[in-house]
C-alpha positions in Angstrom: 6.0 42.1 1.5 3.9 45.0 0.2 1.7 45.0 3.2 2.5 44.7 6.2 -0.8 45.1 8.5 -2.8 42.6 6.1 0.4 39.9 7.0 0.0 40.6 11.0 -3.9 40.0 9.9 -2.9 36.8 8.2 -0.7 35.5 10.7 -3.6 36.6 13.4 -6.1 34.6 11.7 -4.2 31.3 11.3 -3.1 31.6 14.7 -6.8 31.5 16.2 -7.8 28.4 13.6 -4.6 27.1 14.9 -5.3 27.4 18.7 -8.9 26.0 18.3 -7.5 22.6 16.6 -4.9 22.4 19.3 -6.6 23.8 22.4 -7.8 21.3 25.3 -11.1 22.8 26.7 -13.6 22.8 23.9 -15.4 26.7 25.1 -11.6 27.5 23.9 -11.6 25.5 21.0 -14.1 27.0 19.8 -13.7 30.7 21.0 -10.8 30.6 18.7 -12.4 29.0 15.8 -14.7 32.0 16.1 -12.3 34.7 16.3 -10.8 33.1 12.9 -13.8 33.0 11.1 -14.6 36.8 12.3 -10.5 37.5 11.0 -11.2 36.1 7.6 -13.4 38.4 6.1 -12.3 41.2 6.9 -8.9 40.1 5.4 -10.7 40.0 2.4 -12.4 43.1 2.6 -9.3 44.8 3.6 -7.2 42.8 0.8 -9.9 44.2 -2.1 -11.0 47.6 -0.1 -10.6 49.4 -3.6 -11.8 46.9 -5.9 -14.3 47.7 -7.9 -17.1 45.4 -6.0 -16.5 46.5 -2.6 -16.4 50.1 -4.0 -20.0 49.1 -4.9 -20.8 48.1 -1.9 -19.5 50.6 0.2 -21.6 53.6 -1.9 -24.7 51.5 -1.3 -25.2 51.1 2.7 -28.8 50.1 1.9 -27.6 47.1 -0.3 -25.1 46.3 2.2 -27.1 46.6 5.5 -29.7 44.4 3.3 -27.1 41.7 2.6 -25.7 42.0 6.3 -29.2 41.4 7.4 -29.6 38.0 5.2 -26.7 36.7 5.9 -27.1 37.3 10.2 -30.5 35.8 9.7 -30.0 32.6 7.6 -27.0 31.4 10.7 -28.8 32.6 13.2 -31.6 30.1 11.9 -28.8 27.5 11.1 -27.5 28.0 15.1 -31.0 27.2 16.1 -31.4 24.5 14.1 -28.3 22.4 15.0 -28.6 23.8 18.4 -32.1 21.2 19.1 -30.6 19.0 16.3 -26.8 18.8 16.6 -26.8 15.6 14.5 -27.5 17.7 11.6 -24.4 19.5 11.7 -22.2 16.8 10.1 -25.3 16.3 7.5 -25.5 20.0 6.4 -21.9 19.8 6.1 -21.3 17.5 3.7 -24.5 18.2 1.4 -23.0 21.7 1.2 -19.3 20.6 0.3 -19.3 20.6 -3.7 -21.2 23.8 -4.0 -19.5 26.5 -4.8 -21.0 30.5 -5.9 -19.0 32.6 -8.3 -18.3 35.8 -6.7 -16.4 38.5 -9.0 -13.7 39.9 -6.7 -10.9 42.2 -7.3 -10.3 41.7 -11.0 -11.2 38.1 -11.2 -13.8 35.5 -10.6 -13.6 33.2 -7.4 -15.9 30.1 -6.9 -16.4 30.4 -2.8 -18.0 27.9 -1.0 -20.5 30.3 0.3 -23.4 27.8 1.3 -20.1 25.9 3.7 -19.5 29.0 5.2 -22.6 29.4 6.6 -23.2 26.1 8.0 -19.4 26.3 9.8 -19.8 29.7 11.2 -23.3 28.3 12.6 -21.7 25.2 13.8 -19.0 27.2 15.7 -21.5 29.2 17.2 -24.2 26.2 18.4 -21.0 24.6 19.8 -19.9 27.8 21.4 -23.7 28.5 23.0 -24.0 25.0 24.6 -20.8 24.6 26.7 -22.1 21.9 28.9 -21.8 19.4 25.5 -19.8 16.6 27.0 -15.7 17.1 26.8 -14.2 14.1 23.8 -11.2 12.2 25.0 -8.6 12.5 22.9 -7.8 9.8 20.5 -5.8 6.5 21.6 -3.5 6.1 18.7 -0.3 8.2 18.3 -1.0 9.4 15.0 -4.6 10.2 15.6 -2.6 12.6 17.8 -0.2 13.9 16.0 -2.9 14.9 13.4 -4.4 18.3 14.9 -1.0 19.7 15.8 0.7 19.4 12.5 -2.3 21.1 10.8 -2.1 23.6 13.4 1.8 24.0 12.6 0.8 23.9 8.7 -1.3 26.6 9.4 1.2 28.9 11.5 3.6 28.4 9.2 1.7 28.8 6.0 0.8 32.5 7.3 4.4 33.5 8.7 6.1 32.3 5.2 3.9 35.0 3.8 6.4 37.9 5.1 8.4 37.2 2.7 5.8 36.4 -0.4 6.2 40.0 -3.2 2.4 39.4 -2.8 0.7 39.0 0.3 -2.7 38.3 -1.3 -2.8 35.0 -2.7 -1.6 33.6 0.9 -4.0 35.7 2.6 -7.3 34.8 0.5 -6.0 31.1 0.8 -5.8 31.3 4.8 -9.4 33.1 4.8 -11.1 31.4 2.2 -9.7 27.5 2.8 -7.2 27.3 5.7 -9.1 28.8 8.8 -12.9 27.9 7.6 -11.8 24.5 7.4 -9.8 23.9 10.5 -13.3 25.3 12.0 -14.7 22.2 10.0 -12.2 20.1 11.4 -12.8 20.7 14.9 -16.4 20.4 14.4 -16.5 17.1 12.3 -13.9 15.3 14.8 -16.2 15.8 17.8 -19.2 14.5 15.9 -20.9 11.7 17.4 -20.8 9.2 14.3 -23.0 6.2 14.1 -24.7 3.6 11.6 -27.6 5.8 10.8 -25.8 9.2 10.3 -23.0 7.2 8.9 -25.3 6.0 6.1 -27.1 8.8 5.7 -23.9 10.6 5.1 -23.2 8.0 2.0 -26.6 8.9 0.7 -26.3 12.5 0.6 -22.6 12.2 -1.2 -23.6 9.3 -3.2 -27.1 11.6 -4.2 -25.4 14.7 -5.3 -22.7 12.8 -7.1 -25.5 11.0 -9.0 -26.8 14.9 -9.6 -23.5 16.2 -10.8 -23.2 13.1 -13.0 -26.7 13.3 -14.5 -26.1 17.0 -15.6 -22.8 15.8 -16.8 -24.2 13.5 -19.1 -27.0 15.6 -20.2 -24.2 18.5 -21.5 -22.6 16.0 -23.4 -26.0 15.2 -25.5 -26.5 17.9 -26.1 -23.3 19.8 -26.5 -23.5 22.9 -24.1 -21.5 24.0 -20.9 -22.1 26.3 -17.8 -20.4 29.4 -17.0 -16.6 28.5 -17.9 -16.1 30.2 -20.7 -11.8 29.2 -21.1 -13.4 25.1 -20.9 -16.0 25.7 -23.3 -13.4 27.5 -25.8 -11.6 24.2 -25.5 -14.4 22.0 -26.2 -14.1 24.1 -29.7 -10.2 23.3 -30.5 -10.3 19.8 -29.9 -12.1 16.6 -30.5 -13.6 15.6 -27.4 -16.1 17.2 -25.0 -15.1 17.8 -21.6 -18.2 18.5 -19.0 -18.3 20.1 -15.8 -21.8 19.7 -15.0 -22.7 22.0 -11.7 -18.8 22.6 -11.1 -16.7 25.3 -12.5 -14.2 22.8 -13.2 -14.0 19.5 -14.9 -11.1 18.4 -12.9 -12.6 19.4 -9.7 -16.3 17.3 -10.8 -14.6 14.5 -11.6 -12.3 14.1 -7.9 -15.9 14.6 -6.2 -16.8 11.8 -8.5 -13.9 10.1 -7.9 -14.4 10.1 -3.9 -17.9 9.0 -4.4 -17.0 5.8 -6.4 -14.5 5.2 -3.6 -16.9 5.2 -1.3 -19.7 3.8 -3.3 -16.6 0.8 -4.2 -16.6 0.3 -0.7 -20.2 -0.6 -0.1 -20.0 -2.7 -3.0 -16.8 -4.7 -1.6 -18.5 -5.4 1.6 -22.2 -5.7 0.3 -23.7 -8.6 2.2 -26.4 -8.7 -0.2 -26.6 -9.5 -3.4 -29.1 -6.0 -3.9 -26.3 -4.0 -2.2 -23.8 -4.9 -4.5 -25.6 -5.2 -7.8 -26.9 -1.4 -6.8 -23.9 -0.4 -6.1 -22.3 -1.3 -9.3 -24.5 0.6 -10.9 -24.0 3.6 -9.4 -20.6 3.1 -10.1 -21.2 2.7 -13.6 -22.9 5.9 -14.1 -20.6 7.8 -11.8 -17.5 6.7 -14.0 -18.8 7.3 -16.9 -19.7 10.5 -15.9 -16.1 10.9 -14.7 -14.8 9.8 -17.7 -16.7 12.4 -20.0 -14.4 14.9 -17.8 -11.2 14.4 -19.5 -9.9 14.5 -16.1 -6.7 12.2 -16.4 -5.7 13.2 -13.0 -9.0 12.6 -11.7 -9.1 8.9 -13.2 -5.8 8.4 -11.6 -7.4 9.3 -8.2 -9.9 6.4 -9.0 -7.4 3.6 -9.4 -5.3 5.2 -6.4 -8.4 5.2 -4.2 -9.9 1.8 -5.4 -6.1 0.1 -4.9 -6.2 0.8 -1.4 -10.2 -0.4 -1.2 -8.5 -3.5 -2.9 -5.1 -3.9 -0.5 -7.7 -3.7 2.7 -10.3 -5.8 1.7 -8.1 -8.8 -0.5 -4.2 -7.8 -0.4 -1.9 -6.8 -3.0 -2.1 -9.1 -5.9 -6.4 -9.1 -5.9 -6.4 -4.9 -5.6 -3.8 -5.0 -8.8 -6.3 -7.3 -10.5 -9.0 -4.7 -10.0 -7.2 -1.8 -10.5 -5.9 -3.5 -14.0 -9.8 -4.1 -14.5 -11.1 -0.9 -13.7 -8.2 0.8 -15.5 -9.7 -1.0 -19.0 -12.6 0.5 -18.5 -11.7 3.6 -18.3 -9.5 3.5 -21.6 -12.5 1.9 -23.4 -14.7 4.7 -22.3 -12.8 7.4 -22.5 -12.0 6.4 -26.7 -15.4 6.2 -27.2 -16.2 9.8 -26.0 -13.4 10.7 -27.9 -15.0 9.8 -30.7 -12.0 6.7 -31.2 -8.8 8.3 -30.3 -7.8 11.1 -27.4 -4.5 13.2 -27.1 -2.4 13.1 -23.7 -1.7 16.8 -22.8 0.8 17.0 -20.5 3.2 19.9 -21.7 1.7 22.5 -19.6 1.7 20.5 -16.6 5.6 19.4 -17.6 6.4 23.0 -17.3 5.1 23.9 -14.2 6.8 21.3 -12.9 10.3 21.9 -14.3 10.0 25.6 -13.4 8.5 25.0 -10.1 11.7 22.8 -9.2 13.6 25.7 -10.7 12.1 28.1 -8.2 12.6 25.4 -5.7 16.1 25.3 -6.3 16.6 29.0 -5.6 15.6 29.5 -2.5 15.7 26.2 -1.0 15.2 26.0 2.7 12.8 29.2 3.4 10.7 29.4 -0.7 9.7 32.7 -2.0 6.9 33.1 0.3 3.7 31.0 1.0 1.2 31.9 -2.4 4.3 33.0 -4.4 4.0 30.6 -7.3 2.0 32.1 -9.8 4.0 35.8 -9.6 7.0 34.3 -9.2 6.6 31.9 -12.2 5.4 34.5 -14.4 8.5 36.4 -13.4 11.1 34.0 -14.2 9.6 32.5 -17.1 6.9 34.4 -18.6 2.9 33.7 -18.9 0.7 35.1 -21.1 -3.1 35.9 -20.3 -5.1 32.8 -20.5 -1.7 30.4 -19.8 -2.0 28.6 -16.8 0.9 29.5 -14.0 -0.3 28.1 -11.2 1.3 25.0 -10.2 -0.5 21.4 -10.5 1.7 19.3 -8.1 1.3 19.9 -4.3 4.6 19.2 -3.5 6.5 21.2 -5.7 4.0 23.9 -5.0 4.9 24.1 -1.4 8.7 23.3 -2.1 9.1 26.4 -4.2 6.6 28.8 -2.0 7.9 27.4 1.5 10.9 25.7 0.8 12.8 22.6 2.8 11.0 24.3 6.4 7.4 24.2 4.6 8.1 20.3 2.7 8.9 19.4 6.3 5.5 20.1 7.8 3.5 18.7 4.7 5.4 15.9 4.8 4.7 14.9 8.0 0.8 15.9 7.9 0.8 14.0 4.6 2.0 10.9 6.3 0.9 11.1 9.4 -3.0 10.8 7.4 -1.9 7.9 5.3 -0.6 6.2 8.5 -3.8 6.7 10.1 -5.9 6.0 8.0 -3.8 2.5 7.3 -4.4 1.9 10.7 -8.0 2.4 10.6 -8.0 0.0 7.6 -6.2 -2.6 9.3 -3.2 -2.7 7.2 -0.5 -2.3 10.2 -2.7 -4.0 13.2 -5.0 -7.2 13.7 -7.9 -4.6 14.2 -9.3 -2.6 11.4 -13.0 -0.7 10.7 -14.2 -3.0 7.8 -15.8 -1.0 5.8 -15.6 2.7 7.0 -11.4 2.5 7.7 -11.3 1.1 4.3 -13.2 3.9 2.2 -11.4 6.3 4.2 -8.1 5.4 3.2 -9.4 4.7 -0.3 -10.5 8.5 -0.2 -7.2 9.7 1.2 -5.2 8.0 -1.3 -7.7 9.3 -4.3 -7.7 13.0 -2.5 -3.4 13.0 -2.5 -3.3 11.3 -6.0 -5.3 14.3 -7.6 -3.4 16.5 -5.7 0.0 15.3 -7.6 -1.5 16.5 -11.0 -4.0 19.3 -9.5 -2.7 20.3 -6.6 -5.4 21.8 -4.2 -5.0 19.1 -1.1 -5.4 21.3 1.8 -7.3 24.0 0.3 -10.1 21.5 -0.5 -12.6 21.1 2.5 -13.2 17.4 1.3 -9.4 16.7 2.7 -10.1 18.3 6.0 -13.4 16.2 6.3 -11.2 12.9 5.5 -8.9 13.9 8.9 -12.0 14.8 11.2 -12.9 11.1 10.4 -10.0 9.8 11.1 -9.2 11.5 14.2 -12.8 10.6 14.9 -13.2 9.3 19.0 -15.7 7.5 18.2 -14.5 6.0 15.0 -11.0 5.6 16.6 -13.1 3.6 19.1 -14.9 1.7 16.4 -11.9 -0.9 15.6 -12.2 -4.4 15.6 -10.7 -7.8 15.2 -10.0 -8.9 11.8 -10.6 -12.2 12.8 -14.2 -11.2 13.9 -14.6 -9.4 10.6 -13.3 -12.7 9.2 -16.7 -14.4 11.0 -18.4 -12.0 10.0 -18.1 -12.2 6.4 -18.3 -15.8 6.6 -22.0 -15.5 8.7 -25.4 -16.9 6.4 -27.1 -14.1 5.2 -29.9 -15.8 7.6 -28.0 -15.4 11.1 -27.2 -12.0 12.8 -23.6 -11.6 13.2 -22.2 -10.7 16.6 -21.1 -7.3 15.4 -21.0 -6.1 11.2 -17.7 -5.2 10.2 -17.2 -1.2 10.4 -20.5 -0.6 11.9 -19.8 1.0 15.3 -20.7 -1.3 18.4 -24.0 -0.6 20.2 -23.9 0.5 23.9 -24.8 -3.1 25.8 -28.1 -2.9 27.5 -27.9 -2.7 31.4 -29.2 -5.5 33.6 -32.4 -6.4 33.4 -32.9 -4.6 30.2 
């Protein structure tokens, strides 16, 4: 370790996000969260204090006290806003997820999620300021429960294996920039309130901005040109097909928003109760995956299939959800040969690589890793890399198998299954009782979310996971279960007669005596 304060900073910082998702008074919860968030930037400061940027910035007080000034006055607006409207907080949230501002720092270019870290840090902050908010039981189920601890034992751990890392950095900007903001979101997103309306709303805002992402997508492929990504765009030259990447900096990472979105947007069509619902729901879908398509992403199409299988296996069962998936699978490979113009190459060398000498790095050390954010330098060590060649690694698991060895694998294993069992649960796969629609998409998200994250990595570090596991350690989702059977009735109810309760929809309060 070449730095030892900036590792006691680290370890500081995921020690707070981990006490506020594992504390039991909320003022603590969130009196941690805040310390965390406070931690993180000035890890990064301190992590790039002679970098050229922050140089800048520290010969120009003006600039900075100017900045400084913005910055306190857009959350303190955001604190007053969700203070008087806290049902807004989930809303902001989630509009802001996909967005992300390139920021030069250090000697490269990173895409932060700028407009997310305002609305957490404001969210922390209204939650902090109203302590008489009403205390959230915990949830029923035992792996509801086990949920929050194992991220909070991901996150401890993640930090500590940095000791030992020939490069504290890369942990460290992954702790401050993903790993701490996100628990924040976590512990704000499980307390949430959730009902019909903010529930639907919440599909319309995703479903919107997917629909946005998609439209720009399309619209660079008429007419030929990219934004800002200068190593995709010198790929669109050297081969035959054009890969998009619309608002994102990243074709893969468009297309698993995309990817989410059909889930979801699958969803709503496989428990439409109209014939409106479903036949505009299809047609999102149709745009959204052709959108997806025009990405290249192969990873990201898998996702799809992953997701939409599990939509399938909790609406139908097995041999109906292999149907679809063969269906929507065929679409895909018509669409993707016709953007490529009638023929498209499978790359998978790189990726083959990274793989084979991640398992290699695996192998060396193989119960501690080389350190939490060690890939990349230790990859380039052992087998070379020149500028431009990707050595990151593109497979969670082997990513924290080499970097945190059999103690790390441990941990995500656990996390990882203790989500899918969860979300199952929520489904209705393992119990008679199940959340129709909402248990179903979010399994069919988790599934699509862990897929991509076998080819692309970038699970935990992507707030759209950490949103998934607020929902499903939800109270008031957890509380939202019921009856197959009744969802059974339900289905089975003329579009003319009000059902006793809509599957997924969460129960209303009954009216008191008299009412």
């Amino acid at each position: 370790m070449d730095d030892p304060v900036l590792w006691i900073g680290t370890v500081a910082c995921a020690g707070a996000a981990a006490t506020g998702l594992v504390a039991s008074s909320r003022r603590h919860v969130f009196a941690a969260l805040l310390a965390a968030l406070l931690i993180a930037p000035a890890l990064v400061v301190g992590d790039n204090w002679e970098s050229t940027q922050i140089v800048e910035l520290r010969d120009s007080p003006g600039l900075l006290a100017l900045a400084a000034a913005v910055a306190i006055a857009a959350i303190a607006g955001l604190v007053r806003l969700f203070r008087s409207h806290p049902h807004l907080v989930p809303l902001f949230a989630i509009a802001a997820l996909p967005f992300r501002i390139p920021i030069e720092l250090g000697d490269e270019a990173a895409n932060l999620l700028l407009p997310l870290y305002a609305v957490i840090i404001a969210a922390v902050l209204a939650r902090l300021l109203d302590p008489s908010e009403s205390e959230s039981t915990a949830p029923p189920s035992v792996p509801l429960r086990l949920i929050a601890p194992l991220l909070a034992s991901f996150l401890v751990l993640y930090a500590v294996q940095a000791a030992y890392a020939d490069d504290i950095s890369a942990a460290t900007e992954n702790v401050a920039f993903f790993l701490a903001p996100f628990a924040a979101l976590f512990a704000v997103l499980r307390t949430v309130e959730w009902n019909r309306s903010l529930l639907r709303t919440a599909l319309i805002i995703v479903i919107a901005e997917a629909m946005l992402f998609s439209l720009v997508g399309l619209g660079q492929y008429a007419v030929g040109e990219l934004f800002w990504n200068d190593k995709v765009i010198a790929g669109n030259e050297a081969h035959a097909w054009f890969r998009v990447n619309s608002l994102f900096w990243d074709p893969n990472i468009m297309g698993r928003y995309l990817a989410v979105a059909m889930v979801l947007v699958g969803a709503a069509a496989l428990w439409a109760r109209s014939t409106r619902t479903l036949v505009v729901a299809a047609g999102l879908f149709a745009i959204l995956l052709l959108a997806q398509t025009a990405t290249f992403s192969q990873s990201s199409m898998i996702a799809l299939l992953a997701g939409l299988g599990a939509l399938g296996l909790a609406r139908w069962g097995g041999w109906t959800a292999a149907g679809l998936l063969a269906i929507i699978a065929a679409g895909i490979a018509a669409a993707a040969v016709l953007f490529a113009g009638g023929g498209i190459e499978v790359e998978t060398s790189g990726r083959e690589s990274l793989i084979r000498g991640g398992v290699e790095l695996a192998q060396d050390r193989p119960v501690g890793g080389h350190g939490s954010g060690s890939f990349s330098a230790e990859f380039r060590e052992q087998f070379g890399g020149a500028d431009g060649v990707a050595v990151a690694s593109h497979t969670e698991p082997v990513t924290v198998a080499a970097e945190q060895g059999a103690i790390g694998l441990v941990v995500y294993a656990a996390l990882i299954l203790a989500g899918f069992w969860a979300a199952a649960r929520g489904a209705g796969l393992f119990s008679d009782c199940g959340r129709g629609p909402i248990g179903a998409a979010l399994l069919g998200a988790y599934a699509a979310m862990f897929v991509h994250s076998l080819g692309y990595a970038a699970f935990f570090v992507d707030p759209i996971t950490w949103v998934l596991l607020a929902l499903l350690t939800s109270t008031s989702l957890a509380a939202s279960a019921i009856p197959l059977s009744a969802a059974r009735s339900a289905d089975e109810t003329s579009a003319g007669t009000a059902p006793a309760q809509v599957p997924g929809v969460l129960p209303k309060k009954p009216s008191p005596p008299g009412a």
